[in-house]
C-alpha positions as CSV (number, residue, x, y, z in Angstrom):
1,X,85.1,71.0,209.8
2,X,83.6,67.8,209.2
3,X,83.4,67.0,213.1
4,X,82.2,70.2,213.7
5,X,79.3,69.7,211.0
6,X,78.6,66.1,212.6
7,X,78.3,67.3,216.4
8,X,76.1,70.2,215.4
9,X,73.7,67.1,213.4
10,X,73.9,65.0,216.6
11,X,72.9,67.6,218.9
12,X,69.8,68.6,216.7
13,X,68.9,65.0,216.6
14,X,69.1,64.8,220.4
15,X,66.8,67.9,220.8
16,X,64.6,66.7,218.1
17,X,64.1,63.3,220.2
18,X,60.3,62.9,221.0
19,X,59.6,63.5,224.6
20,X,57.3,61.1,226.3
21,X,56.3,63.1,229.2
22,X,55.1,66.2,226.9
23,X,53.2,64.0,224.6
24,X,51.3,62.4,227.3
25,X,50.1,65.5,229.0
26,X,47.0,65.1,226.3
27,X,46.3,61.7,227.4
28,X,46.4,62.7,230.8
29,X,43.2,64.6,229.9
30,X,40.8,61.1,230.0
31,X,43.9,58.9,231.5
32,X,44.8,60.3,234.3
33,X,48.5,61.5,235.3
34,X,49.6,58.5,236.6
35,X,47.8,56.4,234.1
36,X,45.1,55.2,237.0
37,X,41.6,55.9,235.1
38,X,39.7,54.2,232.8
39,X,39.5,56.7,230.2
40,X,35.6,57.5,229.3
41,X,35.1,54.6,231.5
42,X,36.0,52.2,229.1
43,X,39.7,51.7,228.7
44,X,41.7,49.7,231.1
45,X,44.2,51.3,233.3
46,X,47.3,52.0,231.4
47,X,49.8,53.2,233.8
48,X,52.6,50.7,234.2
49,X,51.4,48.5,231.1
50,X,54.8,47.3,229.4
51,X,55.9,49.9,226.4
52,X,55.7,46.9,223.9
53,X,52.2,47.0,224.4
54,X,51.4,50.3,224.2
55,X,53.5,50.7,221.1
56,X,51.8,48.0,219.8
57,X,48.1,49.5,220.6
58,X,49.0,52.9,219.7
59,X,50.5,51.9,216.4
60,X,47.2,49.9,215.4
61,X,45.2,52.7,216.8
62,X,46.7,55.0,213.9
63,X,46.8,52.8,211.0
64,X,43.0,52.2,212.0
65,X,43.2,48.5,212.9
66,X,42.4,48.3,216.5
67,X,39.5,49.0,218.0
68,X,39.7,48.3,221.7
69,X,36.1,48.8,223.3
70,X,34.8,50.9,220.5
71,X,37.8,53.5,221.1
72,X,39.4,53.0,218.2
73,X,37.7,56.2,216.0
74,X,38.9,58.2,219.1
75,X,42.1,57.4,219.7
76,X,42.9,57.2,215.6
77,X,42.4,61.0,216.2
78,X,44.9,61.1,219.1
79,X,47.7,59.5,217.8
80,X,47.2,60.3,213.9
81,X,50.2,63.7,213.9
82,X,52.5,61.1,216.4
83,X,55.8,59.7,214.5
84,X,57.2,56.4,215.4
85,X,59.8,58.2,217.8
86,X,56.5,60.0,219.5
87,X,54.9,56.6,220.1
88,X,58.1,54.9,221.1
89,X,58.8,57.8,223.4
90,X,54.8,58.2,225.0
91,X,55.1,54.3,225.4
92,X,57.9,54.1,227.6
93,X,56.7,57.2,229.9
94,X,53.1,55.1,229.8
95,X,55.6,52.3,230.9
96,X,56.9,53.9,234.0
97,X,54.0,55.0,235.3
98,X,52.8,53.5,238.7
């Protein structure tokens, strides 16, 4: 019963796992499928940027603190209903962009 209970948990955890791909269809909006515009004209290109970096960006971006090119009220508003697992997961799509 007990490994019966546990694979049941595990494969709710595994569908639960944030998918990058969906979460990055909004960004797509000023960002471009691929990653390849500069979103409002501002931002730089994104696509292919390393997921540390993005991570890093999107996680000062919610807690307020960055402020790239006057983006930062905006994007607070993108990011503010993501989880850890959502950024982690948007980053490494962002990542594998080209």
């Amino acid at each position: 019963m007990k490994k019966i209970a546990l694979a049941l948990l595990l494969a709710s955890v595994s569908v639960m796992a944030a998918d990058g791909a969906a979460l990055y269809k909004k960004c797509a909006a000023c960002h471009g499928a691929a990653g390849e515009k500069a979103a409002l004209g501002k931002s730089a290109h994104i696509g292919g940027v390393d997921a540390a970096t993005i991570a890093a960006d999107l996680h000062g971006y919610k807690a307020g603190t960055t402020n790239k090119k006057g983006m930062g009220a905006l994007m607070k508003g993108q990011v503010a209903s993501y989880s850890d697992a959502d950024i982690e997961a948007v980053s490494a799509y962002i990542a594998g962009l080209k």
